[in-house]
C-alpha positions in Angstrom: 3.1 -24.5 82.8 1.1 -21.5 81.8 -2.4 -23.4 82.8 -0.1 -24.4 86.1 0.6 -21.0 87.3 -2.6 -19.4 86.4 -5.0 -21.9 88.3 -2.4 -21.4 91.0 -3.1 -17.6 90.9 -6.5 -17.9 90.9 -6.2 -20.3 93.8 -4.2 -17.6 96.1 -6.5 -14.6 95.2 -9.9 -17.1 96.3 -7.6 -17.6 99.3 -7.6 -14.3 100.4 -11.1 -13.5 100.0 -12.1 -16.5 102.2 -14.6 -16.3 105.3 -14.2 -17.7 108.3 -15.5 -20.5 109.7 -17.2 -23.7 108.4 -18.6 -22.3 105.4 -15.5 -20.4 104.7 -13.4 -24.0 104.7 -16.2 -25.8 102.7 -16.1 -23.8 100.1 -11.8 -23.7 100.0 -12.1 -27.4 99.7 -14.8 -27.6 97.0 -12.9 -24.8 94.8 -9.4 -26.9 95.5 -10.8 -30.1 93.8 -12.6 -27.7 91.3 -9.3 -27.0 90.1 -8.0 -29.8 90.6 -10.0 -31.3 88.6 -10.0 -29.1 85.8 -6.4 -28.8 85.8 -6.3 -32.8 85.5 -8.1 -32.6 82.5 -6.5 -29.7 80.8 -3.0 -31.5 81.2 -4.4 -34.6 79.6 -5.8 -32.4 76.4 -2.9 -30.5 76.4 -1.1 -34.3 76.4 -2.8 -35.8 73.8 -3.2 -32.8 71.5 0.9 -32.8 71.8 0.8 -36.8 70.5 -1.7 -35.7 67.8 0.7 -32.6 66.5 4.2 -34.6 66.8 2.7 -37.5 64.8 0.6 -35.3 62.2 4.5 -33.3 62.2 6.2 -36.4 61.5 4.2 -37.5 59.1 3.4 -34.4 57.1 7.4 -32.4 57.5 9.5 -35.0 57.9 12.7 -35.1 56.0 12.3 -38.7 55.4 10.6 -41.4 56.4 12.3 -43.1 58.9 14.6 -40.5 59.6 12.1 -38.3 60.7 10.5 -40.1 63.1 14.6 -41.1 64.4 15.0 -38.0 65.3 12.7 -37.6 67.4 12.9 -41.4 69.0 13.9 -41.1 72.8 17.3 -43.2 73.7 17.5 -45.4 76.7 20.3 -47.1 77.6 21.9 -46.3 73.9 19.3 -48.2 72.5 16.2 -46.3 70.1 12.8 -46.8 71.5 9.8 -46.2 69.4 6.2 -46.2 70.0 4.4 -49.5 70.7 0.8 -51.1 68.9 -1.3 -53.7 69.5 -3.2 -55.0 66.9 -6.2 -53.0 67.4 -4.2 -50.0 67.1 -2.3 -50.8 64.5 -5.3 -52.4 62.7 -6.9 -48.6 62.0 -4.2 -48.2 59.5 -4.7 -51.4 57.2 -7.2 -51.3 54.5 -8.0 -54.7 52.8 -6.6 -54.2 49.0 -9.5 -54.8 46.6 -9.6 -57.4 44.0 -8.8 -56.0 40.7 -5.2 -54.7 42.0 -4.7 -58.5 44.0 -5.3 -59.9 40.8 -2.9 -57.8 38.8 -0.4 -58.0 42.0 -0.7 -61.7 41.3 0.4 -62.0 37.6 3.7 -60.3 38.6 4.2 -62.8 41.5 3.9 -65.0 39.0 6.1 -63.5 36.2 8.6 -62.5 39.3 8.6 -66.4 40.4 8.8 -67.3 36.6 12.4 -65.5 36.7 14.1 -68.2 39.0 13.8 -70.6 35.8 13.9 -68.1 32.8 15.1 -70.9 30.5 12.3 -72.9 30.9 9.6 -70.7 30.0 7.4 -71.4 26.9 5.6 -68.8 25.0 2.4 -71.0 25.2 2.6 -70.6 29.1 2.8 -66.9 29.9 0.0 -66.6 26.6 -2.5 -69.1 27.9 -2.5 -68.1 31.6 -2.1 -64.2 31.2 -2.3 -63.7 27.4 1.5 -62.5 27.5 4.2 -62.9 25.1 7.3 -63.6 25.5 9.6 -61.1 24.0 13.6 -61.7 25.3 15.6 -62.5 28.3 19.7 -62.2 29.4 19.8 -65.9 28.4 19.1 -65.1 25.2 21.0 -62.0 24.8 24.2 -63.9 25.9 23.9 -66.1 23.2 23.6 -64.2 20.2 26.7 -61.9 22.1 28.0 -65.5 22.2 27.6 -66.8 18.7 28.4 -63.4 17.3 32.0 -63.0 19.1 32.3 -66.3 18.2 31.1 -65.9 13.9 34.0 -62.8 13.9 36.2 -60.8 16.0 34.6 -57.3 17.5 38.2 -55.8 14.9 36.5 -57.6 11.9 33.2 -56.3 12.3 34.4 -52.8 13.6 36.8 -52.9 10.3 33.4 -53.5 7.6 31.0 -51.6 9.3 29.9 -47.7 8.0 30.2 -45.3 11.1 26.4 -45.8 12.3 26.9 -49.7 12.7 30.4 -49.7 13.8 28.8 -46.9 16.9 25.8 -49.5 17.5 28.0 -52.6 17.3 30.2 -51.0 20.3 27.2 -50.2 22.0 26.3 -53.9 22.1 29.5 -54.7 23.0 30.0 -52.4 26.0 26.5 -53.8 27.4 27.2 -57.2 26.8 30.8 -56.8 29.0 28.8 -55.0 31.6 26.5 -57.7 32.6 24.3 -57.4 35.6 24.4 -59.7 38.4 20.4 -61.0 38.2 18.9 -62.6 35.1 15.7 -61.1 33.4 13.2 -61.7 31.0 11.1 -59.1 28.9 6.8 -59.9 27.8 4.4 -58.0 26.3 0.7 -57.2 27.2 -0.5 -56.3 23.6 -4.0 -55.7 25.0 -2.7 -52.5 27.4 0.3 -51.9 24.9 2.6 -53.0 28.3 6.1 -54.2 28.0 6.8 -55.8 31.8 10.4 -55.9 32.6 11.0 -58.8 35.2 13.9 -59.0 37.1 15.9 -62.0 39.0 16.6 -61.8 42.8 19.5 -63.6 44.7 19.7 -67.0 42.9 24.3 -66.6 42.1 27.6 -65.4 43.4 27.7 -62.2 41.5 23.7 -61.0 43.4 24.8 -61.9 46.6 28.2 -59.8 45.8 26.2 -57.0 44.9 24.0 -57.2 47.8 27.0 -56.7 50.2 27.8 -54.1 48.7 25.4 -51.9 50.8 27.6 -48.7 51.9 26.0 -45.5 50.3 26.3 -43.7 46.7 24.5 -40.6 45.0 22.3 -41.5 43.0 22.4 -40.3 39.5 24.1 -36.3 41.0 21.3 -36.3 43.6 21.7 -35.5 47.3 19.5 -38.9 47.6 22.0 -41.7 48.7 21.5 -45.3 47.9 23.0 -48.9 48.5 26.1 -49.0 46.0 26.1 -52.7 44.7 22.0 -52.5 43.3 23.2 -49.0 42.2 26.1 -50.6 39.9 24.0 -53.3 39.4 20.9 -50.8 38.3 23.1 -49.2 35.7 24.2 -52.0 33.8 20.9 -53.7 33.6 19.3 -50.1 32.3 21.6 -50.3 29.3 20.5 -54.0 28.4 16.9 -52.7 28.7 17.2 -50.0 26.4 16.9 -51.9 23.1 14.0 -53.1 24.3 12.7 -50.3 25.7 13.6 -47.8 22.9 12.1 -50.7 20.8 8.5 -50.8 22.1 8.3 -47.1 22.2 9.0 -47.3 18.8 6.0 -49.7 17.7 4.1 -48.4 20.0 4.0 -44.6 20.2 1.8 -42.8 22.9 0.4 -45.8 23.7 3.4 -48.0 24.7 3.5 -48.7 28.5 6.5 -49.8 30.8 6.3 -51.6 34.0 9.4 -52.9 36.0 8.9 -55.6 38.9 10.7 -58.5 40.7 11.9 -60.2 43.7 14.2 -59.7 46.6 16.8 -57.3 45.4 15.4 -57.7 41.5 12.4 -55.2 42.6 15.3 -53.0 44.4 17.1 -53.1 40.9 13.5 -52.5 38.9 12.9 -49.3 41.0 16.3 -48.1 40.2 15.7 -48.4 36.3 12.4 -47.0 36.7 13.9 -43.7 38.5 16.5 -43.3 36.3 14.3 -43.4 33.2 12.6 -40.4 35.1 15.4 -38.5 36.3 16.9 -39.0 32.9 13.7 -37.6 31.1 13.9 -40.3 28.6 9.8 -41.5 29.3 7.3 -39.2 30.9 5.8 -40.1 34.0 2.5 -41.0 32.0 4.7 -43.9 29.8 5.3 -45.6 33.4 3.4 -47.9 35.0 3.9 -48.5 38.9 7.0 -50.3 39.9 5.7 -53.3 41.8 8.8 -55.2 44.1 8.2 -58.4 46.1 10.6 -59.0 49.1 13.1 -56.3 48.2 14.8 -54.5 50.7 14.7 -50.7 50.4 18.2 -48.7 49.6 17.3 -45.5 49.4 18.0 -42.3 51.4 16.1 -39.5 50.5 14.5 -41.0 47.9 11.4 -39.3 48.3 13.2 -36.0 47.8 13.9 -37.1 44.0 10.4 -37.5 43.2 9.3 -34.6 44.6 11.4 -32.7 42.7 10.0 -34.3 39.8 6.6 -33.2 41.1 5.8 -36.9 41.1 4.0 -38.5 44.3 5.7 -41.7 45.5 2.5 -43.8 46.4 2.1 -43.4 42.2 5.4 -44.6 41.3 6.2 -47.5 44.2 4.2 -50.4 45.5 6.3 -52.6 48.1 4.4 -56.0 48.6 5.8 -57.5 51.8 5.4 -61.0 53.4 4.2 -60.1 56.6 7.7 -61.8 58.2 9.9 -61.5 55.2 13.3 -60.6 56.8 14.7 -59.1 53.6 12.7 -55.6 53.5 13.6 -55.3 57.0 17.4 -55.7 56.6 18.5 -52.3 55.9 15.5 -50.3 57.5 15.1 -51.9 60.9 16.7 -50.2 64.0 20.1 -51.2 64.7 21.7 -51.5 68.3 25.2 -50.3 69.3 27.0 -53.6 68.5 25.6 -53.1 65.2 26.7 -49.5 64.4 29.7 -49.8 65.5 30.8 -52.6 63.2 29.3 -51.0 60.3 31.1 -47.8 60.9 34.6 -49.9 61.6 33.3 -51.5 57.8 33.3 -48.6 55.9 34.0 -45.1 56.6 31.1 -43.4 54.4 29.1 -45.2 57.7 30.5 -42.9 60.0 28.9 -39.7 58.4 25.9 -41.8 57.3 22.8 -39.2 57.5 20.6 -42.1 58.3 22.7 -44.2 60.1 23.4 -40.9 62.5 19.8 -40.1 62.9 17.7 -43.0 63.6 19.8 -45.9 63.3 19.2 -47.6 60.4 20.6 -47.8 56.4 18.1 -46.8 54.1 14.6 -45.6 54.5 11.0 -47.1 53.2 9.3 -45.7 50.1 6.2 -45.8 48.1 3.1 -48.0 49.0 3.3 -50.8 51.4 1.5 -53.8 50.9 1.6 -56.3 53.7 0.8 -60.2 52.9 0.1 -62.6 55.1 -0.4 -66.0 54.1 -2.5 -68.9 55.8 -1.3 -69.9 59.3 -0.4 -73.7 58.0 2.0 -71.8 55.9 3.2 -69.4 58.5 2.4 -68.3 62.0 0.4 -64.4 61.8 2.1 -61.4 62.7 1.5 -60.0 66.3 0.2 -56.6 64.8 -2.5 -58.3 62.2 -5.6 -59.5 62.1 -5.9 -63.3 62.3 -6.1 -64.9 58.3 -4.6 -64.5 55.3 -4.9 -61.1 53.8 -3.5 -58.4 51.6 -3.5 -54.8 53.0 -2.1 -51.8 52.1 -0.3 -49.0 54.9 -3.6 -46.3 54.5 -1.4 -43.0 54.9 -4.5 -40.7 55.1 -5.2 -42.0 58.3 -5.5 -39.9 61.1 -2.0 -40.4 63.1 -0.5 -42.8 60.8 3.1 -41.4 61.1 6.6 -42.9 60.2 6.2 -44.3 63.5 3.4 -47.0 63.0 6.0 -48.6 59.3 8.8 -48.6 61.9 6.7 -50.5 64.5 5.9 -53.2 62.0 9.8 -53.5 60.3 10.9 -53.8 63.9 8.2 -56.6 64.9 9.9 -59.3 64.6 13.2 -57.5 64.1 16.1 -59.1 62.1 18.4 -60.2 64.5 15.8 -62.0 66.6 14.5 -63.7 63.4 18.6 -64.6 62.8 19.3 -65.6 66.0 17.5 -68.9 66.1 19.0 -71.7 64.5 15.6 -72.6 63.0 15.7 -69.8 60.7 18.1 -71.4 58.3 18.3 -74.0 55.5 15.5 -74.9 53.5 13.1 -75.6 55.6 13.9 -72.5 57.8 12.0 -69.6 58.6 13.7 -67.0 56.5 13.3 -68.7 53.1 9.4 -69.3 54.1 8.6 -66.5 54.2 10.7 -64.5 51.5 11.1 -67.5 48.5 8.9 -65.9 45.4 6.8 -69.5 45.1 5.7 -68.5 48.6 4.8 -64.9 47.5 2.9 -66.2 44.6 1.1 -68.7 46.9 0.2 -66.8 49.3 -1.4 -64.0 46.8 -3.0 -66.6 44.7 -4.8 -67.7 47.9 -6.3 -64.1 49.0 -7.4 -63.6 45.4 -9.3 -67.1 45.7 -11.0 -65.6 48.3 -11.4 -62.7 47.2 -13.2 -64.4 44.0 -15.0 -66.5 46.0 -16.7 -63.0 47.9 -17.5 -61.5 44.7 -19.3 -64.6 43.3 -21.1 -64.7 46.1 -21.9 -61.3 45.9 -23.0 -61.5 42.5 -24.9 -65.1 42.9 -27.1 -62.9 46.0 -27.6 -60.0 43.9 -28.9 -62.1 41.3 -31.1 -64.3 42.9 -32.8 -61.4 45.0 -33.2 -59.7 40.7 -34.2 -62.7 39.2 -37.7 -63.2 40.6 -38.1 -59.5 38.7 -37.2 -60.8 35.7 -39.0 -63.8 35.9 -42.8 -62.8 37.0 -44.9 -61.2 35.2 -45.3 -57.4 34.7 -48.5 -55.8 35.9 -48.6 -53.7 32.5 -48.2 -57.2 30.3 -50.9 -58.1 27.8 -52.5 -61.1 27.9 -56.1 -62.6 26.2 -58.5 -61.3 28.9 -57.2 -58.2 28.1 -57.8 -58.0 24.9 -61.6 -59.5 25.5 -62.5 -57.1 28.1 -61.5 -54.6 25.9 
């Protein structure tokens, strides 16, 4: 308004001092469409220096994630809007992910598909194809708890024991009552002194029970909220892993590494553990490796505000790989429409005074490192916002304008309840277990890595071929008889 009234000032003072005549009005007109002009184009600087500063604000202040950008989402007919892309605009914020993490991101596809059929693994199999060991699993620990309950009664042992084991033999107790609702199995890297954690996503009653569950809890005394039934879920797998955990720290010393990953609400379960290991200072950052989930949805609110009290930078600590139409991560962080709301506050009260929920209409906000895969197009159409092919990219958050706003454009695109809605998104053959079943996660990674392979053989073969004429001709300085004869 300032530019406004002060072209308009200088408008009415060149007024005033106008001749007469023809010259007089020629020169009104010209100054008019001078302004004009250059009032046009202040207001669009002004404009798009205001778009610049609101996204750089969202991105570099905001409170969290999704909730930052909510908040500042205009409403229309009760329903959030949110700033569109095409794929050329969106494309600016994708960088191609570069072999040597594909492959790594690969092994745990396969170590997180492995966990749908844990008793059917053989040691031979994880050593052969990724020179892993095979270390424990919840099958396993259920059946010595099994055979020991069943060799003497928990008063027997209790009865024989000195004070240290009868305290230890409780322990195991306690942990083997408490039982988590996903399997998991436990392997060793010997070469990187890595101990991999892998966890089970929905595959029984008791995971899908706990993935109801989904009305918020503090997590461990924090102001960060989080979906209650991984929570509970969280805390009774942590005390299972500790033996193992307190174990390889023991063999291994400075050294010993931890990693946690899995699929669907196994990964959200594997970034709890890894967080509460932190927040409990029992490891030091250094002793953790990057939690890598496949499929999981997110459940955390303020989140980001635990790490950064920790002084630890999320992008470090969380990598989210996501099928490029995988419904799952977008369950709780997708915008929700009135309908929605209200039944979820009319489901449980702690939705009614939902931070989250209030501010920008969804559950629980994104964290860490996005990774977006999308396979071939025979194994599933591309999204609208990516290039055409199969491809693994990660969210680049240095870009310039890369706000909360472009990871809400791509959970919302295609959102949920559009992919829900049609019948053909059910059953086995549906749309929703294409594109978030862990053989499909593994497949489509395997397949970018091939061709990722395939680029840097190439590379090498050309790099070679234009060297080898260099190693093969003769040098200019070598010897040879006339040499010698001339000289």
């Amino acid at each position: 308004m300032d530019i406004v009234e002060k072209n308009m000032n200088m408008n009415m003072v060149e007024k005033s001092g106008e001749s007469t005549g023809n010259d007089g009005e020629e020169i009104k007109r010209v100054n008019w469409m001078e302004r004009l002009v250059e009032l046009r184009s202040n207001w669009s600087n002004i404009w798009q220096q205001k778009q610049v500063e609101d996204e750089e604000e969202d991105n570099n202040n905001g409170e969290e994630g999704c909730c930052a950008e909510g908040c500042s989402l205009k409403e229309k007919n009760g329903e959030m809007g949110y700033k569109s892309y095409d794929p050329k605009s969106f494309s600016r914020f994708l960088v191609r992910v570069p072999w040597s993490e594909t492959k790594l991101f690969s092994k745990l596809a396969f170590l997180c598909n492995m966990s749908y059929v844990i008793p059917e693994i053989k040691g031979e199999v994880l050593k052969r194809h990724y020179d892993l060991q095979f270390v424990t699993s919840s099958f396993e620990k259920k059946a010595e708890a099994a055979a020991y309950m069943e060799a003497s009664t928990m008063k027997e042992v209790i009865a024989a024991a000195s004070e240290s084991e009868k305290h230890e033999t409780a322990k195991d107790f306690r942990g083997g009552q408490h039982s988590s609702p996903c399997e998991w199995f436990v392997c060793d890297d010997s070469s990187t002194f890595t101990r991999c954690f892998v966890v089970q996503g929905l595959d029984s009653h008791a995971s899908w029970q706990a993935y109801l569950l989904f009305e918020p809890a503090k997590f461990e005394g924090t102001n960060a909220l989080v979906h209650r039934g991984i929570y509970e879920a969280a805390e009774a797998m942590y005390e299972q892993f500790m033996p193992e955990i307190l174990d390889h720290l023991e063999r291994n010393g400075e050294q010993a590494k931890l990693q946690f990953t899995g699929h669907c609400i196994g990964g959200s379960i594997a970034l709890l553990v890894h967080l509460m290991l932190l927040i409990r200072n029992l490891v030091k950052p250094s002793t953790l490796r990057p939690v890598v989930t496949f499929g999981s949805p997110f459940v955390f609110f303020r989140g980001r505000k635990v790490l950064e009290q920790l002084s630890l930078d999320e992008s470090d600590h969380i990598h989210c790989v996501m099928m490029h139409r995988d419904i799952v991560p977008r369950a709780f962080s997708s915008n929700y429409n009135n309908q929605v709301l209200t039944l979820l506050r009319r489901l449980h009260g702690s939705f009614r005074t939902h931070p989250c929920l209030i501010r920008s209409k969804t559950l629980y906000s994104p964290m860490g490192n996005l990774f977006i895969l999308q396979p071939d197009e025979k194994s599933s159409p591309p999204h609208p916002l990516l290039p055409p092919g199969s491809a693994l990219y990660v969210l680049d958050k240095t870009q310039r304008g890369c706000s909360s706003g472009v990871l809400r454009a791509f959970l919302n695109s295609p959102h949920p309840l559009e992919t829900i809605s049609d019948p053909a998104a059910y059953g086995s053959e549906g749309t929703i277990l294409r594109d978030h079943d862990s053989c499909n996660y593994l497949k489509a990674m395997n397949m970018v890595l091939r061709q990722q392979t395939r680029m840097v053989v190439r590379k090498v073969r050309k790099q070679r071929n234009l060297l080898w004429p260099m190693f093969t001709s003769p040098s200019p300085h070598s010897w040879n008889d006339e040499d010698e004869s001339d000289l």
